[in-house]
C-alpha positions in Angstrom: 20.1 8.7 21.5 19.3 4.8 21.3 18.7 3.6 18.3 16.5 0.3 17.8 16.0 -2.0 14.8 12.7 -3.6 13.7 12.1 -6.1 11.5 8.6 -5.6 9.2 7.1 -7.9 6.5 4.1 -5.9 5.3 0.8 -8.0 4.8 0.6 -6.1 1.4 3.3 -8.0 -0.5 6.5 -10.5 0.4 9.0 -8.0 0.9 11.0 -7.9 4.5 12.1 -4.4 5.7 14.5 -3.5 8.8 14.7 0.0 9.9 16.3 1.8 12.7 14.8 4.5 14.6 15.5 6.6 17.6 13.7 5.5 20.9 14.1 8.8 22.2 12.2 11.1 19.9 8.4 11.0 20.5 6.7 8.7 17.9 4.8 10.8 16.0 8.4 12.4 15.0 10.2 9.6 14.6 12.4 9.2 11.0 12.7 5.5 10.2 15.8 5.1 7.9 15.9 1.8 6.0 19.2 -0.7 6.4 18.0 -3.6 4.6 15.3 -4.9 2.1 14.6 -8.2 1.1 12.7 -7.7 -1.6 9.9 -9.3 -3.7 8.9 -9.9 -7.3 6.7 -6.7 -7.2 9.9 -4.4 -6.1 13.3 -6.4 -7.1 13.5 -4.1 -9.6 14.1 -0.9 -6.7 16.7 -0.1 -4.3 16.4 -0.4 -0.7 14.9 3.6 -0.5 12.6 2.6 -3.8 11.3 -0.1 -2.0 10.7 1.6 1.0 9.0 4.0 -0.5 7.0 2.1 -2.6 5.9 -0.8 -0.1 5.1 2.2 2.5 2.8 4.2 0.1 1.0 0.9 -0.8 0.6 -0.3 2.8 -0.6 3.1 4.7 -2.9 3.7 1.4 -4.3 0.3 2.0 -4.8 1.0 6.2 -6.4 4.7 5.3 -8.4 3.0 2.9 -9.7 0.1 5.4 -10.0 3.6 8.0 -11.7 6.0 5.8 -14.4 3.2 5.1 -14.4 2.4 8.6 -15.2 6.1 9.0 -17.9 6.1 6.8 -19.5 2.6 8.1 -18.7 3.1 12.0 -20.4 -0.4 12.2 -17.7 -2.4 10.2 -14.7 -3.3 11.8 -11.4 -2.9 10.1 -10.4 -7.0 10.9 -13.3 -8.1 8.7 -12.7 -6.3 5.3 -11.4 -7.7 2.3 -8.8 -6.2 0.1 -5.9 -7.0 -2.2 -3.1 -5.5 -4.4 -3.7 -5.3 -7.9 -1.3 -6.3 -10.7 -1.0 -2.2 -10.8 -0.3 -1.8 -7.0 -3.2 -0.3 -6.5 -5.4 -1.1 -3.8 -8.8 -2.7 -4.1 -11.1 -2.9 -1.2 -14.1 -5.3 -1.2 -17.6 -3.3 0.2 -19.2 -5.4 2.5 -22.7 -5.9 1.9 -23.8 -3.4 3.8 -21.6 -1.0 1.9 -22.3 -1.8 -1.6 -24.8 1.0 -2.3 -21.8 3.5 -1.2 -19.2 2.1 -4.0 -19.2 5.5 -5.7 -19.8 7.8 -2.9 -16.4 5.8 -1.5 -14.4 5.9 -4.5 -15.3 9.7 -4.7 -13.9 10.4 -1.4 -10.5 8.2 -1.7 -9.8 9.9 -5.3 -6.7 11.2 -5.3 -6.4 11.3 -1.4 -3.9 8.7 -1.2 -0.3 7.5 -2.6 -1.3 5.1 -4.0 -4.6 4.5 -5.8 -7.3 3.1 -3.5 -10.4 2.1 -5.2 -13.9 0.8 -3.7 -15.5 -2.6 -5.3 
């Protein structure tokens, strides 16, 4: 067993995660265990597992959101769609133009299919 450390600050809010891992089980097995969390505004109020949890749900339901979109509009490329975290921590993804006529055809398909609420605008 080796066990590496990364260092992660999501692009989804200011907090700064290190976990360890084990270089030897295959990736899609992998267990990263959280050692230290600098946290931000949105998740002082957590623990280091709390906010783990919390800025993991929000960032992979923002990148399923961007791919699930992506899915739909093969022509869009994931680099050139807008998004943000609301007040809530739910994610809002802007529809490119070429989107917009599918805002509810989008937001039907992302209901309830993610940790966090993902919504089409």
């Amino acid at each position: 067993m080796t066990m590496q450390t990364t260092k992660w600050k999501p692009d989804t809010c200011g907090c700064e995660l290190e976990y360890s891992w084990d270089d030897t089980v295959p990736q899609d097995e992998r267990v990263h265990v959280p050692t230290a969390v600098k946290r931000c505004a949105a998740h002082a109020h957590l623990d280091v597992e709390g906010s783990w949890t919390e800025v993991m749900d929000e960032n992979q339901s923002k990148n399923h959101g961007i791919g699930l979109l992506c899915k739909e509009h093969p022509e869009l490329k994931p680099q050139d769609i807008k998004w943000k975290i609301k007040a809530d921590r739910s994610v809002e993804i802007t529809l490119p133009d070429e989107a917009k006529g599918h805002k509810d055809s989008m937001n039907g398909l992302a209901l309830g299919k993610f940790k966090k609420q993902v919504s089409f605008e």
